[in-house]
Every structure is written in C-alpha cells, then in structure tokens.
Gaussian input, Z-matrix of N, CA and C with variables (Angstrom, degrees):
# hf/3-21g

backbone

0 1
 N
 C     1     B1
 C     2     B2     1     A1
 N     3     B3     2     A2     1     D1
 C     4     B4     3     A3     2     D2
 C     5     B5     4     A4     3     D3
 N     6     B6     5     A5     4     D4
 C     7     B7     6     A6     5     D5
 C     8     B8     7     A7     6     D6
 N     9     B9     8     A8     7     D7
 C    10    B10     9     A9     8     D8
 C    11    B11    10    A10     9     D9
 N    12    B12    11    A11    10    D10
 C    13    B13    12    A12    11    D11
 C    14    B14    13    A13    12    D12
 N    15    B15    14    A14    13    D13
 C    16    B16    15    A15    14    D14
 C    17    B17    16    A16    15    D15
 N    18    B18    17    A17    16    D16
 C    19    B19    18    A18    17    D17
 C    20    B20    19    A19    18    D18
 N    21    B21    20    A20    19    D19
 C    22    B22    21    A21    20    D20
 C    23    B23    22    A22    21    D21
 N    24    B24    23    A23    22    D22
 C    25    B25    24    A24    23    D23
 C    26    B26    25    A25    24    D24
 N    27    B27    26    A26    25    D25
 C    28    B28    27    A27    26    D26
 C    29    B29    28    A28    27    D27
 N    30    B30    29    A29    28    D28
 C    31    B31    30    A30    29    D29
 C    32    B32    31    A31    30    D30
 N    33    B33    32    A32    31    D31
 C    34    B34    33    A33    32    D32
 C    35    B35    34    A34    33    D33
 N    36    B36    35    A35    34    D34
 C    37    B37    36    A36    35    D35
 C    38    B38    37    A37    36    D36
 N    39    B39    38    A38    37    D37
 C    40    B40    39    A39    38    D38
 C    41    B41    40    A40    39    D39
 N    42    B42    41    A41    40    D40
 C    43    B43    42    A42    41    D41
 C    44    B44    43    A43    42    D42
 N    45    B45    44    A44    43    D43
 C    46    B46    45    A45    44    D44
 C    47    B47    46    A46    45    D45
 N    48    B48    47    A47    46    D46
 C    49    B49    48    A48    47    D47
 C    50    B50    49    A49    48    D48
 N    51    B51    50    A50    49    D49
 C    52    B52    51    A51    50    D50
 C    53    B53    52    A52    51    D51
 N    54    B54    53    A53    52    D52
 C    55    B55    54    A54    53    D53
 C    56    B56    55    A55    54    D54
 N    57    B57    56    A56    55    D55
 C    58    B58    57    A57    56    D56
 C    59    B59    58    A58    57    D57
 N    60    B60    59    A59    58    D58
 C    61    B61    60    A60    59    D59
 C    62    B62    61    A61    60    D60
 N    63    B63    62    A62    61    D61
 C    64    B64    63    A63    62    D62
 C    65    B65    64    A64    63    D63
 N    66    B66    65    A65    64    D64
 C    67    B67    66    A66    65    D65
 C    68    B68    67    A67    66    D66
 N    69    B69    68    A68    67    D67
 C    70    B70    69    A69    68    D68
 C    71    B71    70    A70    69    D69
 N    72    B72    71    A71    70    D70
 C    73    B73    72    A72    71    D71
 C    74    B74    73    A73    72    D72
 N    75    B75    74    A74    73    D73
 C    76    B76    75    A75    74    D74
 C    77    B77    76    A76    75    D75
 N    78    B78    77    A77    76    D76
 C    79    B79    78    A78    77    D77
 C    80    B80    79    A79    78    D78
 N    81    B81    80    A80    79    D79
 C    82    B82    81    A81    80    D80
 C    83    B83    82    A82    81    D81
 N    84    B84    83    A83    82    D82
 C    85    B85    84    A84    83    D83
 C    86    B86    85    A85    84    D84
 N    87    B87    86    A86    85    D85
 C    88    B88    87    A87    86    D86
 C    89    B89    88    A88    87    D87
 N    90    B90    89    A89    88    D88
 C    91    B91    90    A90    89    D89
 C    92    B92    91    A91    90    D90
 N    93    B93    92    A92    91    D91
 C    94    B94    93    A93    92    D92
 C    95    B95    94    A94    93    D93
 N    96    B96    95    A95    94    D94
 C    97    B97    96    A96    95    D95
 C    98    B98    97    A97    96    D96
 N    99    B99    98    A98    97    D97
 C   100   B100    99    A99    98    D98
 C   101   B101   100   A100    99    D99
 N   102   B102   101   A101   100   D100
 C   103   B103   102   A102   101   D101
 C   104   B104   103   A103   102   D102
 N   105   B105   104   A104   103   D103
 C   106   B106   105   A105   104   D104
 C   107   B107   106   A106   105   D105
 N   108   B108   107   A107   106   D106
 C   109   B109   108   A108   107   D107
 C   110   B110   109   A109   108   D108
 N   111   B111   110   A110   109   D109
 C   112   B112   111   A111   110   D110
 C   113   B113   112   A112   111   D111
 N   114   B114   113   A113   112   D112
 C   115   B115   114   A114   113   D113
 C   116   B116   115   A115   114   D114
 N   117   B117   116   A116   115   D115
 C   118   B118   117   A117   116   D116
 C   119   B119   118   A118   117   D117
 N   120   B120   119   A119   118   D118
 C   121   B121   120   A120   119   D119
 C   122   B122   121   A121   120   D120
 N   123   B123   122   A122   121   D121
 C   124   B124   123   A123   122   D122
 C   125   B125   124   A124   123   D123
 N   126   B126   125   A125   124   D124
 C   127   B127   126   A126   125   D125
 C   128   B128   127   A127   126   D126
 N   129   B129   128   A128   127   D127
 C   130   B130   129   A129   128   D128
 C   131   B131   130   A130   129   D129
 N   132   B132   131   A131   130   D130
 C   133   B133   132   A132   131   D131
 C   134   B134   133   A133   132   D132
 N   135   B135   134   A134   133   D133
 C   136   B136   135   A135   134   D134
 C   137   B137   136   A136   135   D135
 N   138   B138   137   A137   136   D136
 C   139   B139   138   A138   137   D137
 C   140   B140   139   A139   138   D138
 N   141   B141   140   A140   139   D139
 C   142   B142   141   A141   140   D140
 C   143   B143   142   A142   141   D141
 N   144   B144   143   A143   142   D142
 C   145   B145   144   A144   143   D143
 C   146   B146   145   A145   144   D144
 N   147   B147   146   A146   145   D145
 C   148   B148   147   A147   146   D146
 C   149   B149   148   A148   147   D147
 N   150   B150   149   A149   148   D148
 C   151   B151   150   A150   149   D149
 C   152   B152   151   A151   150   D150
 N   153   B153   152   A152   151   D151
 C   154   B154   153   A153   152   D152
 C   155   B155   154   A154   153   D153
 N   156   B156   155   A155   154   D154
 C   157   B157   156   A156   155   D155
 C   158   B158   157   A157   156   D156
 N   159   B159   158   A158   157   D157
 C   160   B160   159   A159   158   D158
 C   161   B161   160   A160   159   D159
 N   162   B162   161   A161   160   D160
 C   163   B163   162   A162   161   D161
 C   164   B164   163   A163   162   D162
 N   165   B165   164   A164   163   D163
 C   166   B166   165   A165   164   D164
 C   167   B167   166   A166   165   D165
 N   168   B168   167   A167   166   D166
 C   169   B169   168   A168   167   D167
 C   170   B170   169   A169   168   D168
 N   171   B171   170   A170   169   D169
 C   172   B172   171   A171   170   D170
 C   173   B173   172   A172   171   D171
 N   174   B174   173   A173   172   D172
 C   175   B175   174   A174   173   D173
 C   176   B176   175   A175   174   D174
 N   177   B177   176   A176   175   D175
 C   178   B178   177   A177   176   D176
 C   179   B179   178   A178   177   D177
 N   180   B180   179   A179   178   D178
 C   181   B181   180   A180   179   D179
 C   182   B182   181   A181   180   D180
 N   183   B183   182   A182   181   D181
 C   184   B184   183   A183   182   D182
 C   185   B185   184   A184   183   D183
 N   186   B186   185   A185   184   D184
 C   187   B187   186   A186   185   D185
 C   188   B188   187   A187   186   D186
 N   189   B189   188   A188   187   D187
 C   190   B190   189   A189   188   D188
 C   191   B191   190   A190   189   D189
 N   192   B192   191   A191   190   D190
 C   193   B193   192   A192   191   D191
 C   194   B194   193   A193   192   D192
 N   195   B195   194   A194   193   D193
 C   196   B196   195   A195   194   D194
 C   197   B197   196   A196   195   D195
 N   198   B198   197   A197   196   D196
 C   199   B199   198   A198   197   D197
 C   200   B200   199   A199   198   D198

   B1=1.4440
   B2=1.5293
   B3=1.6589
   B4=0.7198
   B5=1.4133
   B6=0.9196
   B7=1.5545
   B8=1.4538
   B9=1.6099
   B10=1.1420
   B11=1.9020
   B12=1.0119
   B13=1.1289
   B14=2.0303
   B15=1.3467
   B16=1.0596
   B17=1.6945
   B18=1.1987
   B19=2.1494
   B20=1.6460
   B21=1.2274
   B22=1.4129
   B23=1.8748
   B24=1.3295
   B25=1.6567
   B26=1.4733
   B27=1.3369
   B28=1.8365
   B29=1.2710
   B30=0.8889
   B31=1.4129
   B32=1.1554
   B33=1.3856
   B34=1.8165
   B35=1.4396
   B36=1.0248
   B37=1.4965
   B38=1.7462
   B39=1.6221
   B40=1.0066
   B41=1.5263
   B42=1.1565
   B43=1.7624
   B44=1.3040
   B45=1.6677
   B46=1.2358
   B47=1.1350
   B48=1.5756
   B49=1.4173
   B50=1.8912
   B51=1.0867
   B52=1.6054
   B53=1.5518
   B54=1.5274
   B55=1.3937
   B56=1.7423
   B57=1.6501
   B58=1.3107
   B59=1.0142
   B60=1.6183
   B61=1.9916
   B62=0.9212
   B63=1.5013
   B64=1.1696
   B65=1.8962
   B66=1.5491
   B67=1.3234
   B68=1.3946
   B69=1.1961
   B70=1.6347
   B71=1.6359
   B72=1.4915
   B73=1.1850
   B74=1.5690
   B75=1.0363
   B76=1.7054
   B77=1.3841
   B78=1.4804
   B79=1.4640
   B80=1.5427
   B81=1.5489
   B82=1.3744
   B83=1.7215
   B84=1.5531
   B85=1.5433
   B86=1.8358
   B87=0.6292
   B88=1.8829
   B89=1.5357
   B90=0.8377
   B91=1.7293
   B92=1.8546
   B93=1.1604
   B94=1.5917
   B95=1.6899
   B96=1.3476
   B97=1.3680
   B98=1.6286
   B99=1.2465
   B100=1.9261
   B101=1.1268
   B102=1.4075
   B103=1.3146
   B104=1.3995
   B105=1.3701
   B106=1.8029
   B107=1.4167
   B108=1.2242
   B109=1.3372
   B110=1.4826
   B111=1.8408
   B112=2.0853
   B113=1.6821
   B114=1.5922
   B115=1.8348
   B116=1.4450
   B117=1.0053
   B118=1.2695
   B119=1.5857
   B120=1.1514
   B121=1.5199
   B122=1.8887
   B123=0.8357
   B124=1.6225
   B125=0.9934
   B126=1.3703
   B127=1.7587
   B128=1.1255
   B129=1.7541
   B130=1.4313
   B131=1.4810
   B132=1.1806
   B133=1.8343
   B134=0.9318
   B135=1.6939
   B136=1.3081
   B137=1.9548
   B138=1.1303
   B139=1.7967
   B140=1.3153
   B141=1.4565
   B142=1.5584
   B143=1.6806
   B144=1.4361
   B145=1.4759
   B146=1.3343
   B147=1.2433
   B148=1.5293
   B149=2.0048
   B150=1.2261
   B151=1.5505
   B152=1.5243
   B153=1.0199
   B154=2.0329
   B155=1.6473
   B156=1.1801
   B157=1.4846
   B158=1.4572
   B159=1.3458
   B160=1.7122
   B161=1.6875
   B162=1.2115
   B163=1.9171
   B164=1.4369
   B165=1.3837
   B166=1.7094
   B167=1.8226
   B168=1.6124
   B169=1.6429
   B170=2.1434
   B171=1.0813
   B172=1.4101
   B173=1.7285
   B174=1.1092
   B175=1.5097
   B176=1.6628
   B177=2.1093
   B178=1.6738
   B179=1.3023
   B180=1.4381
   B181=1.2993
   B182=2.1045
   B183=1.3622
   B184=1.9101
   B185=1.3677
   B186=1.1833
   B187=1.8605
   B188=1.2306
   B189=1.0772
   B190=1.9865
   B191=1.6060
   B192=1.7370
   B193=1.4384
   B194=2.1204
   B195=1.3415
   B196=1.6849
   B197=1.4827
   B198=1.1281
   B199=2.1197
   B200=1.2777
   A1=108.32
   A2=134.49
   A3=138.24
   A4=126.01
   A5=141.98
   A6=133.55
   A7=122.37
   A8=119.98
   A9=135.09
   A10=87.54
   A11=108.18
   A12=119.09
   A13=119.30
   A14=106.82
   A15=101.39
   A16=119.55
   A17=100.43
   A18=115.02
   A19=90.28
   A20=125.89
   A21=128.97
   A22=82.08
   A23=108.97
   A24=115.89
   A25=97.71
   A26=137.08
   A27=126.64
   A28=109.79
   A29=124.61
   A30=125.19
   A31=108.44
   A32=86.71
   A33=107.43
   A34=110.93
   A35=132.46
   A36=129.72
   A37=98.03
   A38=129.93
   A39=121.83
   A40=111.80
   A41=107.82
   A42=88.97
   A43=102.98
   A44=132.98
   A45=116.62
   A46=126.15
   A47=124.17
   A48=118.44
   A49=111.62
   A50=109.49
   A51=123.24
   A52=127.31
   A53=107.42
   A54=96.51
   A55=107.08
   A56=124.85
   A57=129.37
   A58=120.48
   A59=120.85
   A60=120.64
   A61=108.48
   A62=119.31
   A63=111.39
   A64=73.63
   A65=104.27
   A66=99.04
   A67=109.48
   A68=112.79
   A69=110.43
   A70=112.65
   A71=107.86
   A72=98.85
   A73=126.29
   A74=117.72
   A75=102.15
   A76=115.02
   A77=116.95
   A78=117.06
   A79=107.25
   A80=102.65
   A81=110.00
   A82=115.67
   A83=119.92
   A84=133.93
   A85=95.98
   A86=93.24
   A87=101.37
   A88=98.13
   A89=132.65
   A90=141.42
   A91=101.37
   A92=109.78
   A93=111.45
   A94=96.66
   A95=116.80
   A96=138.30
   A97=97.61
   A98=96.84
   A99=115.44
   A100=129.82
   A101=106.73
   A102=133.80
   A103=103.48
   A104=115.03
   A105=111.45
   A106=130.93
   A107=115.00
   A108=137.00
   A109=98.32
   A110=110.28
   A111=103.19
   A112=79.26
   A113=122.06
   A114=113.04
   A115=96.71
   A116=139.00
   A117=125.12
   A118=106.86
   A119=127.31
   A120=123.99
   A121=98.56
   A122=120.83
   A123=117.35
   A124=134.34
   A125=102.73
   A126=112.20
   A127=119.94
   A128=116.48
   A129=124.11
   A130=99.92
   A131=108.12
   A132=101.32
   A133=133.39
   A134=118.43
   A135=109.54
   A136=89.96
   A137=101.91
   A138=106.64
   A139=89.04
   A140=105.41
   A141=137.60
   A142=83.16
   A143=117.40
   A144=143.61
   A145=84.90
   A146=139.49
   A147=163.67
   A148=90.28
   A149=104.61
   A150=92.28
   A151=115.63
   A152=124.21
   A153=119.05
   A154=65.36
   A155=141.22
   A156=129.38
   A157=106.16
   A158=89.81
   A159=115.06
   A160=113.76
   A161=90.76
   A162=129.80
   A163=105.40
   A164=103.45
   A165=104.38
   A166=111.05
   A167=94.71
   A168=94.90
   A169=92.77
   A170=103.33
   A171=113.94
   A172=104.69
   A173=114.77
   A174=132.42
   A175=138.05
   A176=82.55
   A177=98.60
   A178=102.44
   A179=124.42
   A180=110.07
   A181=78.49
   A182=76.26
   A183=91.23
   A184=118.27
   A185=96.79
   A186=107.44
   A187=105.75
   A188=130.69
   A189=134.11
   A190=84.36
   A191=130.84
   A192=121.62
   A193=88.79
   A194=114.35
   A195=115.29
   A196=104.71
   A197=90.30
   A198=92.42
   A199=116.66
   D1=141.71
   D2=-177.17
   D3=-78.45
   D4=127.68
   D5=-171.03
   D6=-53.51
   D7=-38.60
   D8=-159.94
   D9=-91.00
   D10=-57.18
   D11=173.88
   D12=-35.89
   D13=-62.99
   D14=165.23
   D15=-56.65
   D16=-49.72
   D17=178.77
   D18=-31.73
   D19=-47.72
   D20=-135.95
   D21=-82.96
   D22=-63.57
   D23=-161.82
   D24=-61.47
   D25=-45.60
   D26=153.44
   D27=-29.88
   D28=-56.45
   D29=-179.77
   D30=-27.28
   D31=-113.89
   D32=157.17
   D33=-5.31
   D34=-78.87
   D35=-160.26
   D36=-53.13
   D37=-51.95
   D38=-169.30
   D39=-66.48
   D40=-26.19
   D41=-174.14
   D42=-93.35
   D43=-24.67
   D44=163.95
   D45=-57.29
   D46=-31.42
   D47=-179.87
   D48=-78.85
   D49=-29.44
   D50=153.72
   D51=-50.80
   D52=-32.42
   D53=162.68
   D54=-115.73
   D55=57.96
   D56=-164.31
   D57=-2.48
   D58=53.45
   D59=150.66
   D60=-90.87
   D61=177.61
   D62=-146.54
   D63=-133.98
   D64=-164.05
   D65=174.98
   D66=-88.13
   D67=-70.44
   D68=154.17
   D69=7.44
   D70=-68.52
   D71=173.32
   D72=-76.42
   D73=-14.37
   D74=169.46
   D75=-91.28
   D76=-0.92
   D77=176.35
   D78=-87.58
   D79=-36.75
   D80=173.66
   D81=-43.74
   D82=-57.42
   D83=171.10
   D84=-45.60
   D85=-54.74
   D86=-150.53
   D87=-80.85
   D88=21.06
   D89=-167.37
   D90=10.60
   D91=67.45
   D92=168.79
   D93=-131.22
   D94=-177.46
   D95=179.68
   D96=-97.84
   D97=140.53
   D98=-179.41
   D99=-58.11
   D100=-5.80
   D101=-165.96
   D102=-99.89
   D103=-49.94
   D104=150.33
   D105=-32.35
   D106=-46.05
   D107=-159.88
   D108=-86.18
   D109=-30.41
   D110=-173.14
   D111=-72.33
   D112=-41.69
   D113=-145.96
   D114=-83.30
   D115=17.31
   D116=147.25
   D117=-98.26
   D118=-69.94
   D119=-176.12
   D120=-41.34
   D121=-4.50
   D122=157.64
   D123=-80.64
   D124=-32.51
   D125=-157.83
   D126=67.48
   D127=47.15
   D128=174.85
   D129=-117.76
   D130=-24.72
   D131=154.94
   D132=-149.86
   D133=168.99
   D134=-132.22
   D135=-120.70
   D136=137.01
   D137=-168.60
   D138=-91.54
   D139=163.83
   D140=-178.60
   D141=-91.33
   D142=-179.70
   D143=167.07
   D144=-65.97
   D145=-92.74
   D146=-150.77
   D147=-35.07
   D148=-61.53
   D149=-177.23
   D150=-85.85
   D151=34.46
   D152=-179.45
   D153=-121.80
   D154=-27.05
   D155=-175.77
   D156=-57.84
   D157=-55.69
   D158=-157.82
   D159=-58.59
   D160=-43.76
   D161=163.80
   D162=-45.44
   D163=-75.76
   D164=-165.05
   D165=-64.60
   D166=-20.32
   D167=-158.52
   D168=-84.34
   D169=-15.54
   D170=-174.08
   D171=-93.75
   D172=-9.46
   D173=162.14
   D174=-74.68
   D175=-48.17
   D176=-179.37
   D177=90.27
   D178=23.48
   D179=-164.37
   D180=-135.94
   D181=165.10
   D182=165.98
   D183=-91.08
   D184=131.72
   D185=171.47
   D186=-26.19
   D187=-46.97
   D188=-145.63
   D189=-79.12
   D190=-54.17
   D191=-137.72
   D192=-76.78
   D193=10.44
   D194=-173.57
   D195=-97.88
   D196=-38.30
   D197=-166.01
   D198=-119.62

C-alpha cells in the first residue's frame, strides 16, 4: 500500500466522519458503489486527480486539505 495513498483515504475518512456522512453517502454524490468509497479510505485504491476532485467536491472541502 502506498503511503501517500493511504494519507489520502485518512483523510477522507476524517472529514467524512466530521461532517457525519456516511459512505453510502459519498458514494451516493459520486455515483459509484460504497465499496469504492471503504477502498479508498483504505488505501486499497489509488484515485486519479479527477476523483480526490470528485471526493473533496462531494465533501465541501478543497482538494489541497486531502493530499
């Protein structure tokens, strides 16, 4: 697993659980399956630019406060 990679899915998990969505709900925004949404907050996969976009903008947060 990649380091930066994982940094990124911490991320994510903290500000989603900070603004109480759930994954469900950020998969819901992002039209993917929830199961996407656990393998990144893992660091089992690895996002393009286009989705830490897709991510942050489905967050409310800025790209920069993810990576």
């Amino acid at each position: 697993m990649d380091k930066e990679v994982s940094k990124f899915g911490q991320k994510v998990r903290k500000v989603r659980l900070q603004k109480n969505m759930s994954q469900g709900d950020i998969a819901r925004i992002l039209g993917v399956h929830r199961t996407y949404i656990s393998g990144l907050e893992r660091g089992v996969r690895n996002p393009s630019l286009l989705t830490i976009q897709k991510v942050a903008k489905a967050l409310g947060v800025d790209a920069k406060k993810l990576i």
